[in-house]
C-alpha positions in Angstrom: -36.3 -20.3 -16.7 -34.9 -23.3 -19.2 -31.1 -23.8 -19.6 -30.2 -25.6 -23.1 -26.3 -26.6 -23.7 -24.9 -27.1 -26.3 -21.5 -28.4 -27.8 -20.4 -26.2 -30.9 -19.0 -28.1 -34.1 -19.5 -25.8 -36.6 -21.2 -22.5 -37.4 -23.7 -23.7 -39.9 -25.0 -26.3 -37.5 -24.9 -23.4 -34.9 -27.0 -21.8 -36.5 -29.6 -24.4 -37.4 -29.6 -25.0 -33.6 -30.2 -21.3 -32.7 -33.3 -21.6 -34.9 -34.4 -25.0 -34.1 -35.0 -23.7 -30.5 -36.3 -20.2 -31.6 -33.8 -18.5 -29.6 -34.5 -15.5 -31.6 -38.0 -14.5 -29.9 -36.3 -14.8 -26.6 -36.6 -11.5 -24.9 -34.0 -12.1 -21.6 -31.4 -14.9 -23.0 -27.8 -15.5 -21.3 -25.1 -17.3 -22.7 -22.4 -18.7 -21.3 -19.5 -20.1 -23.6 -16.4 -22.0 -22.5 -13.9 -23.4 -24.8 -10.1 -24.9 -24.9 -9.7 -23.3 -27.9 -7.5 -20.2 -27.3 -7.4 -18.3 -30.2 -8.3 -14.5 -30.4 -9.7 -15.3 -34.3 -12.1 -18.1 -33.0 -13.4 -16.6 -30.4 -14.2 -13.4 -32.1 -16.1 -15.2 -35.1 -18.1 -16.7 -32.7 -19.3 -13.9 -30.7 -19.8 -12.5 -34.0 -22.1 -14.8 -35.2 -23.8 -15.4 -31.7 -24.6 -11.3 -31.8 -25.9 -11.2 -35.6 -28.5 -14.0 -34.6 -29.6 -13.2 -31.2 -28.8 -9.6 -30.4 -30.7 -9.2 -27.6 -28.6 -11.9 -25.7 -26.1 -11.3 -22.7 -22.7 -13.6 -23.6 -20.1 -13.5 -21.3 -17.1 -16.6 -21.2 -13.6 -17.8 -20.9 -10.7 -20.1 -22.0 -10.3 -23.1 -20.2 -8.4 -26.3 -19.0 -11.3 -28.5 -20.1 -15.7 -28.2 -20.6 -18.2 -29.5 -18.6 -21.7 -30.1 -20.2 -24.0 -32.6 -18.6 -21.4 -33.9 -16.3 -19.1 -35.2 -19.2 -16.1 -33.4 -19.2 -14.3 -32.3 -22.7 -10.8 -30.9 -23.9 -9.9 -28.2 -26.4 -13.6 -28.0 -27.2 -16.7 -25.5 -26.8 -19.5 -25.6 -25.2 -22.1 -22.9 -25.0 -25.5 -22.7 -22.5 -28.4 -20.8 -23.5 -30.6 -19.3 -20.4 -33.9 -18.3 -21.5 -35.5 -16.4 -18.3 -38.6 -15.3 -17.8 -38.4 -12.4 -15.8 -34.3 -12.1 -14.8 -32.8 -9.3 -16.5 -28.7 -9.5 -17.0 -26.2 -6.9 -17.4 -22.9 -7.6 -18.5 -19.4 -5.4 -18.1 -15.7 -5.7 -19.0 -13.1 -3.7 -17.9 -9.4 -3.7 -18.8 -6.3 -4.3 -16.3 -6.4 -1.5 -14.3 -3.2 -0.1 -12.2 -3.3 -3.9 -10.0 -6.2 -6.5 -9.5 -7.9 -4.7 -7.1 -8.1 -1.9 -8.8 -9.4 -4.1 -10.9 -12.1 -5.2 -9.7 -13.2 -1.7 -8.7 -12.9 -0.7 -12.0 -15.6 -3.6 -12.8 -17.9 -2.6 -10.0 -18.0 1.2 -10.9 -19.8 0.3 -13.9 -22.5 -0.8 -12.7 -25.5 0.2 -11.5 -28.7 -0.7 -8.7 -25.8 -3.6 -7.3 -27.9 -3.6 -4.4 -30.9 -4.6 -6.0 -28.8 -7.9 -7.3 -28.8 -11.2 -7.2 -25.8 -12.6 -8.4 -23.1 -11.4 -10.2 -20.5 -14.1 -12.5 -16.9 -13.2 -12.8 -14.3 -14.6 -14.9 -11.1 -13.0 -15.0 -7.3 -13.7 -17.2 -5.7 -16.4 -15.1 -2.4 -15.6 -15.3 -1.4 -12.8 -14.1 -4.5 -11.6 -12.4 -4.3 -11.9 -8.5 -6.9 -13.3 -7.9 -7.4 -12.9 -4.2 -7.0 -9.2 -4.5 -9.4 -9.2 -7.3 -12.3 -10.3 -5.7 -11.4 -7.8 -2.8 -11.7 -4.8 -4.9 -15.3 -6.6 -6.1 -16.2 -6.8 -2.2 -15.2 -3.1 -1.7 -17.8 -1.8 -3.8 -20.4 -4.8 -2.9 -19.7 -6.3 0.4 -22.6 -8.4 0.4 -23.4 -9.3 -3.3 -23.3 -13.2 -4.0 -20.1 -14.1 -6.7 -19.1 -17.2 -8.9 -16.9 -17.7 -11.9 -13.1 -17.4 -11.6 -10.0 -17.8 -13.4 -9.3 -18.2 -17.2 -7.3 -21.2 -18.2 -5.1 -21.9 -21.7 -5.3 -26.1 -21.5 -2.1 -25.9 -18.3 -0.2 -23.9 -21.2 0.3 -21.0 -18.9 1.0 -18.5 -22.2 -2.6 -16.7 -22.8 -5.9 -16.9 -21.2 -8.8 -14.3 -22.2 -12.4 -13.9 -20.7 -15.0 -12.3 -23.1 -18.7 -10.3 -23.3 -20.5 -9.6 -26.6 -18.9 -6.7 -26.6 -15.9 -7.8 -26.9 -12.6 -9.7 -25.8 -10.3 -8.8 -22.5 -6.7 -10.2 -22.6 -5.4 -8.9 -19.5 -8.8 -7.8 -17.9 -11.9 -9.2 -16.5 -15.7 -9.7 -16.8 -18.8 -9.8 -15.3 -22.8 -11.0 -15.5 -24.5 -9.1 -13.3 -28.3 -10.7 -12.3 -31.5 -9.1 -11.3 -34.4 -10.6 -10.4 -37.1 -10.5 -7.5 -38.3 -14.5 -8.6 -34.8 -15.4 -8.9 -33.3 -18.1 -6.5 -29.5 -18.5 -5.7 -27.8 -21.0 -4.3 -23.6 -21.8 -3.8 -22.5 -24.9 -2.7 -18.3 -25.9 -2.8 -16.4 -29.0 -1.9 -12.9 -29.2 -1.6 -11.4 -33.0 -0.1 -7.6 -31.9 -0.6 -6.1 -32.8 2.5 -2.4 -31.4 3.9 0.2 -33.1 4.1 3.9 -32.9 5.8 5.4 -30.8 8.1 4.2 -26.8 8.7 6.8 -24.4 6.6 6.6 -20.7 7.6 6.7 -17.9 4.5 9.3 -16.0 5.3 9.1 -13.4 2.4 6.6 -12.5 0.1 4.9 -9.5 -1.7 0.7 -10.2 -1.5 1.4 -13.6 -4.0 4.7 -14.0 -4.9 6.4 -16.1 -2.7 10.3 -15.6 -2.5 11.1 -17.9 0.3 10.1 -20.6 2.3 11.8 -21.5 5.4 14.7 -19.0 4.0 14.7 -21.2 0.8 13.6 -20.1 -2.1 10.0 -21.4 -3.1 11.3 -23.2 -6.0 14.0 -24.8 -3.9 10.9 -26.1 -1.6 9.4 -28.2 -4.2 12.3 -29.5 -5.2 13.1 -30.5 -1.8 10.1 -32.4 -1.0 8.1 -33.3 -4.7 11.3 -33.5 -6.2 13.2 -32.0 -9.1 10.6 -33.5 -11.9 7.7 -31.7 -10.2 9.6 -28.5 -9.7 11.3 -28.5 -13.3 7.7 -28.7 -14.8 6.2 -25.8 -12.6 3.9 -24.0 -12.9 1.8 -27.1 -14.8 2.4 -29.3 -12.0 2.0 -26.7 -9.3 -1.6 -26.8 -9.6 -1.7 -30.5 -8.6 0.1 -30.0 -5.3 -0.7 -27.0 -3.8 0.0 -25.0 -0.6 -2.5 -25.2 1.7 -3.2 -22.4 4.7 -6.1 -21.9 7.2 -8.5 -18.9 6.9 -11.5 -18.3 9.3 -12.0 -22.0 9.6 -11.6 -22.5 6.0 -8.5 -24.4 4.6 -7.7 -22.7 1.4 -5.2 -24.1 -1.1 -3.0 -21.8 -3.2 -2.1 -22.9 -7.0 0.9 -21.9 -8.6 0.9 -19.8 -11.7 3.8 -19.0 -12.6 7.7 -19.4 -12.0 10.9 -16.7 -11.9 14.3 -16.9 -12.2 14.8 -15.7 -8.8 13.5 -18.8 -7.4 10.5 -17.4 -6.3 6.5 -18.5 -7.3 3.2 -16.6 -8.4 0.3 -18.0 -7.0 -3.3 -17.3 -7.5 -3.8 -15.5 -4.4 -2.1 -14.2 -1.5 0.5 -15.9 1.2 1.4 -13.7 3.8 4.8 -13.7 5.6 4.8 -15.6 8.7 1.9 -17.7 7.6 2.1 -21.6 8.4 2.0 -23.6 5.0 1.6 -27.5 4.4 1.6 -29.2 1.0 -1.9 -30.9 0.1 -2.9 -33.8 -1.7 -6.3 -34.8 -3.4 -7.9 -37.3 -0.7 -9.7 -39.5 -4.0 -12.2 -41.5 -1.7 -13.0 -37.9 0.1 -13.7 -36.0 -3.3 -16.1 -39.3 -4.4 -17.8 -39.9 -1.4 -18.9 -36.4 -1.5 -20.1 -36.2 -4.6 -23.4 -37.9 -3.9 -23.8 -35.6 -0.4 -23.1 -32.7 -2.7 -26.0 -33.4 -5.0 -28.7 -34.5 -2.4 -27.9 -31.1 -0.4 -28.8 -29.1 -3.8 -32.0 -31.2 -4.6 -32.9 -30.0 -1.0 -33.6 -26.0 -3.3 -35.3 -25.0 -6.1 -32.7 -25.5 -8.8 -33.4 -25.4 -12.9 -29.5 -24.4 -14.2 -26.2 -25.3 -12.7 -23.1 -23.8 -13.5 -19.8 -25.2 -12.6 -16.7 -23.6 -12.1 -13.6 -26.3 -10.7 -10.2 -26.3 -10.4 -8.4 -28.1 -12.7 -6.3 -29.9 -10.1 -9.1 -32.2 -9.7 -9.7 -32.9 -13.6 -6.2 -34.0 -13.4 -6.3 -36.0 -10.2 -9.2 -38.1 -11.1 -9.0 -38.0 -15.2 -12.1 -39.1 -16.6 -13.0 -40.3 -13.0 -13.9 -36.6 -12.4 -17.3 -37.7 -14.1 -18.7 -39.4 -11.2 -18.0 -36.5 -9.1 -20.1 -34.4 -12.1 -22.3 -36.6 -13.4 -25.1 -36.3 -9.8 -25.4 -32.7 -11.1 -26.6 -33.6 -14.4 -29.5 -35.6 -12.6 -30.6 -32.3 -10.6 -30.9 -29.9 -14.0 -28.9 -28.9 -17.2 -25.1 -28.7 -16.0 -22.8 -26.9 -17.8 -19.2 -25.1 -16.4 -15.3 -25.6 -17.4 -12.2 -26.3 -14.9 -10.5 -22.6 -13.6 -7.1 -21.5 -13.0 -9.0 -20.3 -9.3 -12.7 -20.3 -8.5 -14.6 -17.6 -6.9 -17.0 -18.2 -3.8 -18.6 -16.2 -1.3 -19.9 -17.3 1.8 -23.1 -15.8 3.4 -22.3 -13.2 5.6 -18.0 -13.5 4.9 -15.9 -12.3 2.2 -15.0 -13.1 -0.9 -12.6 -15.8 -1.0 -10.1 -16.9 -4.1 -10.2 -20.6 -3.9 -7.8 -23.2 -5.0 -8.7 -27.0 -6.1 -12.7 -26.7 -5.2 -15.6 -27.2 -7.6 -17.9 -24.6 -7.2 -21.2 -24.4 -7.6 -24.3 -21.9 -8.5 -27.8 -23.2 -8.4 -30.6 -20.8 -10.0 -34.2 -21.1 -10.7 -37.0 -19.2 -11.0 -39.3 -21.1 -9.4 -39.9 -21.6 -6.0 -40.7 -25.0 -6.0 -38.3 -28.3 -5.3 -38.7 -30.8 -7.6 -36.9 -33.5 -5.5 -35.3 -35.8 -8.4 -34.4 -39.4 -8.6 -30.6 -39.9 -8.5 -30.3 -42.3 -11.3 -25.9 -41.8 -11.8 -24.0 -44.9 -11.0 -20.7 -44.2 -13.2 -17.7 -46.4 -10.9 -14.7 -45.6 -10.9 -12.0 -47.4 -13.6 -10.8 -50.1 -11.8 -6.9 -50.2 -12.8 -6.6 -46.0 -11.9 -8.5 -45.1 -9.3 -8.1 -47.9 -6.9 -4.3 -47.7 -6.9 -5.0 -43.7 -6.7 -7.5 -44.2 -3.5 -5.5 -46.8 -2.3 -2.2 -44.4 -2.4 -4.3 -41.3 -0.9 -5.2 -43.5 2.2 -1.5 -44.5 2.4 -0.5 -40.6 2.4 -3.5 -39.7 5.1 -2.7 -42.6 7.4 0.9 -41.7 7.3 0.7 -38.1 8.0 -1.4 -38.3 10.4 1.0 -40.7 12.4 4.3 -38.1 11.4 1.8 -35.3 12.8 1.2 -37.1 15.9 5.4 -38.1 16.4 5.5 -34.6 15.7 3.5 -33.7 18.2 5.3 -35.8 21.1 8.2 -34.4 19.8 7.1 -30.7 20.1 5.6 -31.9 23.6 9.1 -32.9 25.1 11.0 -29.4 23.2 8.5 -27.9 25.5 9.7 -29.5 28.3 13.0 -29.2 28.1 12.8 -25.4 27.1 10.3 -25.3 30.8 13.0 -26.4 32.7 15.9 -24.2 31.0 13.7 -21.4 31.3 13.9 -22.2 35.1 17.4 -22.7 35.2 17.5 -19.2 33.3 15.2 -17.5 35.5 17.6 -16.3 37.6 20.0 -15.2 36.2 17.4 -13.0 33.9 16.0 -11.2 37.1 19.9 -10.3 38.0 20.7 -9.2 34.5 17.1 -7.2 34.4 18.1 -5.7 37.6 21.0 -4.4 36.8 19.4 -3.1 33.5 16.8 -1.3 35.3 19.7 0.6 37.2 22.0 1.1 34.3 18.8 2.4 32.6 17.4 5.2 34.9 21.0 6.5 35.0 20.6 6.8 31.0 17.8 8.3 31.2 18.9 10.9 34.2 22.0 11.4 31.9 19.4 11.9 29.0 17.1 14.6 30.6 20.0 16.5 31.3 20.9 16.4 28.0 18.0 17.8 26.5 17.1 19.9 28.8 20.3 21.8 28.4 19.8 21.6 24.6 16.4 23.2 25.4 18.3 25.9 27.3 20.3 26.6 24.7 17.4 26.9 22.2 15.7 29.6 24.6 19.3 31.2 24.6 19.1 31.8 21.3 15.5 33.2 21.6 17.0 35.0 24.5 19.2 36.6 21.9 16.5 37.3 19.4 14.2 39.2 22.0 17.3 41.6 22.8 18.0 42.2 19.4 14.2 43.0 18.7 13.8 45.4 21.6 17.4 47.4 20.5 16.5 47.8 16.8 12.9 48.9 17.4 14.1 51.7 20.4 14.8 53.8 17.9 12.3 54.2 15.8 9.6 53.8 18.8 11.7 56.4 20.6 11.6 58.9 17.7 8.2 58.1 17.7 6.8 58.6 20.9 8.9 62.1 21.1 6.9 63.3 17.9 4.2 62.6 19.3 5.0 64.6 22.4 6.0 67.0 20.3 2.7 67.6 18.7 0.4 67.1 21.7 2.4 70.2 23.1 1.8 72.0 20.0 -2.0 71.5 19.8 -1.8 72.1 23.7 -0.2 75.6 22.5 -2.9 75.9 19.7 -5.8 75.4 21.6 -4.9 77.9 24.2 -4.4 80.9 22.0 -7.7 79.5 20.4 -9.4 80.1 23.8 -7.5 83.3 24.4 -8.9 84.9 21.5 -5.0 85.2 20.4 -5.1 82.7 17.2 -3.8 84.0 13.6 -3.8 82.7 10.6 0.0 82.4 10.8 0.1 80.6 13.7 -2.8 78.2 12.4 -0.5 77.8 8.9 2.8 77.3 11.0 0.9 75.0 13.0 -0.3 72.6 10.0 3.5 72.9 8.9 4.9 71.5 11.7 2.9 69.0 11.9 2.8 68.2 8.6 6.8 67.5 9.1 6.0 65.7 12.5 3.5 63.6 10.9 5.5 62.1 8.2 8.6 61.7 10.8 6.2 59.2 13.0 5.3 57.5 10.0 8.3 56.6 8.6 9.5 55.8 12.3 6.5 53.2 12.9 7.3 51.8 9.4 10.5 51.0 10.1 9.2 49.4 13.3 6.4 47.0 11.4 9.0 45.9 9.2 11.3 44.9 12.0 8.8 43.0 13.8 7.1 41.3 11.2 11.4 40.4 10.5 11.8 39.2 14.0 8.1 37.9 14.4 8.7 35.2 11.3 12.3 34.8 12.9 10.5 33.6 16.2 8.5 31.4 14.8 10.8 29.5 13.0 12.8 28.8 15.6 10.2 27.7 17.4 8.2 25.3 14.9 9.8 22.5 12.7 7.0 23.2 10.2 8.1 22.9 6.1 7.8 26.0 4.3 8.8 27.3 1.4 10.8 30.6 1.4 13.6 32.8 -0.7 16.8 31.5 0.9 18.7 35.2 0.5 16.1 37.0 1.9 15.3 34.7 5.0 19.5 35.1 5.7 19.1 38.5 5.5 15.8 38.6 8.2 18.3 36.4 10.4 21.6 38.8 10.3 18.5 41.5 10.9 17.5 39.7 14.1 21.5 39.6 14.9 21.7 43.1 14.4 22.4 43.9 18.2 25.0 41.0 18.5 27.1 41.6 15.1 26.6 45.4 15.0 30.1 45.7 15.8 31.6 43.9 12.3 28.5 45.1 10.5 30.4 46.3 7.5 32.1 42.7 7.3 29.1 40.6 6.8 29.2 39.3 3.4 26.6 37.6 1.9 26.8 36.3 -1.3 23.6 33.9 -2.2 21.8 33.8 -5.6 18.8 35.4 -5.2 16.8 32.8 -7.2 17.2 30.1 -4.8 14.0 29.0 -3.2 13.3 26.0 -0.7 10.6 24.2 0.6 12.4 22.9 4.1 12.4 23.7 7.9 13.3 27.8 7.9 13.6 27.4 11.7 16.6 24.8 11.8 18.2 27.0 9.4 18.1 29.8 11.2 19.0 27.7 14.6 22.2 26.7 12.2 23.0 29.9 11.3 22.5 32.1 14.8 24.9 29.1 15.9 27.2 29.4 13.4 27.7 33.2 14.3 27.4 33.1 17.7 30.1 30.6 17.8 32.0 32.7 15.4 31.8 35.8 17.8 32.3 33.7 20.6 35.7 31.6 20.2 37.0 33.0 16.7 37.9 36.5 17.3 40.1 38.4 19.9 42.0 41.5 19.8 44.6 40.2 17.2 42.0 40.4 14.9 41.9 43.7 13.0 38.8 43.5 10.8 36.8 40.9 12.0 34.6 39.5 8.9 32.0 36.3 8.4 31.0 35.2 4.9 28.0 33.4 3.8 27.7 31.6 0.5 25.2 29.3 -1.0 24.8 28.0 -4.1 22.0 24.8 -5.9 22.9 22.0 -8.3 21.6 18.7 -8.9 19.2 19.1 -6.2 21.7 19.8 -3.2 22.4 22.5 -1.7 25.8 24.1 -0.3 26.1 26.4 2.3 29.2 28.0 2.9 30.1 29.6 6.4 33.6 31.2 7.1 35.2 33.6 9.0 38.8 35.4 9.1 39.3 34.1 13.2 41.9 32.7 15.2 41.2 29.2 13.4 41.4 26.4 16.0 44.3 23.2 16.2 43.4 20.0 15.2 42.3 18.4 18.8 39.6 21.4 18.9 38.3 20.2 15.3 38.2 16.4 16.2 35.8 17.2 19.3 34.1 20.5 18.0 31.0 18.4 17.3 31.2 16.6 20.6 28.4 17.3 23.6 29.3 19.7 26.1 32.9 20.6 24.0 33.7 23.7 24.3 37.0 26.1 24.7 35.5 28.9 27.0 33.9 26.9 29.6 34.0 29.4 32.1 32.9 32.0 30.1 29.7 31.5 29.2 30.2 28.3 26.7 27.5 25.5 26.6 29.4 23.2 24.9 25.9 22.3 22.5 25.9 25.1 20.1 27.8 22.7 17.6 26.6 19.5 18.4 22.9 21.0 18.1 24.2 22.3 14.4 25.8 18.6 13.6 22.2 16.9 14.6 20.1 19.4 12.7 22.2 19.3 9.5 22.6 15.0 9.5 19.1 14.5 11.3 16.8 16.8 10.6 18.0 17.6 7.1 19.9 14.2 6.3 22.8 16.8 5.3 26.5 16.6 6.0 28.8 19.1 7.2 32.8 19.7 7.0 35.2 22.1 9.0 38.6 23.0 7.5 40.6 25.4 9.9 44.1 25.8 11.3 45.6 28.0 13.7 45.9 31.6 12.2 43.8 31.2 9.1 40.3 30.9 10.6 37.7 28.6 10.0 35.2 27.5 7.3 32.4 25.2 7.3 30.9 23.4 4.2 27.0 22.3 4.1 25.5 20.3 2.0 21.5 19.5 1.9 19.6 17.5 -0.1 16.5 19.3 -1.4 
């Protein structure tokens, strides 16, 4: 493969470069562009004329915060590679925003095709409002072990509009992707970091995936004022990117940008911050980031390498100024070295995941050779005298003074632990007491609880209790009738098939016979119907009260299979039992509370609201639905009950006839279905004399 870069002035001389280097017969040619110019207009003229000259090329790019070509470094410009490979073939995608980054990056991935068979896939995405964290998870959800690079558009630290870009067109809020194929193709990834933390830990105490609302209960903004003053936190999210947060991630220390700021206080960054995760502030350690610059390019002379691409944070263009050079310049020596500086770079480690990283230059190697051409390092560029000496100088003063605050720190922690060992002694004590007398306040709760529900259980099985005597009182009937039809007509045929033997049979005995039976038959019949429709009643009935199970059923018709299954308990009033419920009304709730409410509701009715002063005893039911609650209505013509009675009538184990049969749980079971099972309320009104009505409302 050959890698050609190239810094654009104009489209004529473009042109007359594109056909200077006979890009044309080319048959696999990628193209990278990268340019501070963030105009929608520009960038579309030049795709335009990139794609009317070399058709058969793959383009993909992005806005920037400043252009690398052969480790100079340029601002507001454009610079544009040409890959000519030999036998790599790329693919290249684009996808829109899609529902949130992840999605995202799904989104991307489904497009494609063979991933496993890949290389390498480069990834630039809008850097503003693209998490970028959760964007490269969506990539590794699809492709857990497929190599990445690229990362986050930039707009020149304007923060307004960032776009990322194919040949087939431009993506404002999406993302993009090169995917690379190739069985003589040769990847490497390298990264170096060198920001170093600084200050105490601060806990995130709130945050939604990376949006940070508070920090040590202050309010992220509030943070930075407090300890990079009110300049640097007046000018975020631009100077954000120079001092990040820094947190530690399977042995990695990962540094999280800011990109953007609210009026709530609170800070996007590029990728997420957890609550409860330990944070530090970071600073650019200047003699680390150019010591390892020469380390950096001797490890990647150690590969087969014919292109680099670069993809570094910004931060460090505007740490080290034009100083950045002699952290880029090595590359240069190695092969043609082109990249731009990222809102967030993207890097996966062998074997880990995809990480979203903050203030690191990252590097791709390919070739498609397999040989290692072992160059001379020939780049001496020193650093300017009158910057980066006071800058190194200051970086050393912030290391060796953290490192002795994290050391008093330290001691300090050391003696807190000491003293809180010896209260906890002191403590000890009284702890085992207070535990002790916990345990035996506690087992008397919980003897007090048992009993509780198990006489809440009892009065459950009561009411089943109630429901199998009604069952076996309606159906006697019926089965009764049955059974003495069917007597009837094994006597007859008994009678018939003796006058058969006997020679005795007439025609008008056979005919009477068939009549008879006729009559019988249809008598049975209309008995055993009656019967299946009472227990398939009373069999739904059961289960309800049984099951907390949603269903959805006709309220006026499940009210009238519950009076049904009351039949042998209200038969007594049956003619005043009023229901008056809109037919229309159908739910989707728990059929078996509601009918543990209702058999309550009447049982309590029969049991404490009517004596012998009561003439014609009568119990209404109403229901009616608006706005999505609905009122049930219960009253009856009783005795009524004094105001003491109403205060406690939802109270455990109150009850007015304790010696004659009553619980004292039939309302409190009908208050704890209604709030707790439905999230309802309920309301009594009632006075002596002028019986009692309860209101019900459910939300459905």
């Amino acid at each position: 493969m050959k890698t050609t870069n190239y810094q654009y002035q104009t489209p004529e001389a473009l042109i007359s470069f594109i056909a200077q280097e006979n890009f044309k017969s080319t048959s696999y040619l990628f193209i990278q562009i990268f340019t501070g110019v963030c105009e929608v207009l520009f960038i579309e003229n030049l795709l335009k004329l990139l794609t009317n000259h070399l058709p058969q090329a793959k383009i993909i790019g992005a806005t920037t915060d400043g252009e690398i070509i052969q480790g100079k470094i340029l601002e507001k410009q454009t610079v544009i590679s040409f890959s000519d490979f030999n036998h790599t073939i790329i693919t290249t995608y684009l996808t829109d925003f899609i529902e949130n980054s992840y999605q995202t990056g799904i989104a991307l991935m489904q497009q494609m095709e063979n991933v496993k068979q890949a290389k390498l896939l480069i990834t630039f995405s809008q850097g503003l409002t693209i998490n970028g964290e959760e964007y490269v998870k969506g990539i590794q959800n699809q492709a857990p072990s497929l190599p990445i690079a690229g990362g986050l558009a930039s707009d020149n630290a304007q923060f307004i509009a960032t776009y990322v870009f194919t040949e087939k067109g431009i993506v404002k809020k999406g993302a993009v992707g090169a995917l690379f194929f190739g069985k003589t193709l040769f990847i490497n990834r390298y990264f170096n970091f060198s920001w170093e933390p600084i200050g105490q830990e601060l806990t995130i105490t709130k945050s939604i995936k990376n949006r940070v609302y508070t920090i040590d209960n202050m309010t992220a903004e509030r943070i930075y004022t407090k300890y990079l003053g009110s300049q640097i936190s007046n000018l975020l999210p631009a100077t954000g990117i120079e001092f990040p947060l820094v947190i530690q991630k399977k042995g990695l220390t990962i540094a999280r940008a800011v990109l953007n700021k609210y009026e709530d206080g609170s800070l996007l960054f590029a990728g997420n911050i957890a609550e409860g995760e330990k944070v530090r502030f970071a600073y650019g350690n200047v003699d680390a980031i150019l010591e390892q610059a020469p380390i950096c390019s001797t490890h990647i002379s150690q590969a087969p390498v014919e292109s680099i691409f670069i993809y570094s944070c910004m931060a460090r263009k505007r740490l080290l100024s034009k100083d950045i050079e002699i952290e880029l310049q090595p590359l240069s020596d190695l092969a043609p070295t082109i990249g731009f500086f990222t809102n967030g770079e993207f890097f996966h480690n062998q074997g880990q995941e995809n990480e979203l990283l903050n203030q690191t230059m990252t590097i791709v190697t390919l070739s498609e050779s397999s040989t290692i051409q072992f160059p001379q390092l020939t780049s001496k560029i020193k650093p300017s005298i009158d910057k980066s000496l006071t800058v190194s100088a200051l970086s050393h003063l912030i290391s060796v003074t953290s490192t002795e605050l994290h050391n008093l720190n330290e001691k300090l922690e050391f003696r807190v632990q000491q003293k809180t060992a010896q209260l906890s002694l002191l403590n000890k004590q009284l702890e085992n007491r207070i535990e002790q007398k916990s345990l035996e306040i506690k087992a008397q709760y919980e003897k007090l609880h048992e009993t509780e529900k198990q006489l809440i259980k009892n009065e459950k099985f009561a009411s089943l209790g109630t429901l199998v005597a009604g069952i076996a009182h309606e159906i006697n009937t019926p089965i009764g009738l049955s059974l003495t039809g069917i007597t009837y007509l094994k006597d007859e045929l008994k009678g018939l098939k003796k006058a058969h033997e006997t020679e005795q049979m007439t025609e008008d005995l056979f005919q009477e016979f068939l009549y008879h039976s006729a009559k019988m038959m249809q008598s049975i019949h209309t008995s055993l119907d009656k019967t299946v429709i009472l227990v398939k009643s009373f069999k739904q009935i059961a289960v309800d009260q049984s099951s907390d199970e949603y269903r959805t059923f006709n309220l006026a018709q499940y009210i009238d299979e519950i009076l049904l299954s009351l039949h042998n308990m209200t038969r007594f009033i049956k003619h005043n039992m009023i229901v008056d419920i809109d037919k229309k009304i159908v739910l989707k709730s728990k059929p078996g509370a509601l009918s543990q409410v209702i058999t309550n509701l009447i049982t309590n009715s029969l049991t404490h609201a009517f004596d012998e002063s009561i003439e014609n005893p009568e119990m209404i039911i109403k229901a009616t639905q608006s706005n999505q609650i609905l009122t049930l209505i219960f009253s009856d013509n009783g005795i009524g009950m004094n105001k003491e009675v109403k205060r406690q009538i939802f109270d455990p184990f109150f009850t007015t006839k304790r010696g004659s049969g009553g619980s004292g749980l039939g309302m409190n079971i009908i208050y704890n279905i209604i709030t707790q099972s439905f999230k309802g309320t309920i309301e009594i009104e009632s006075s002596l004399g002028k019986g009692a009505q309860f209101c019900i409302k459910i939300p459905i």
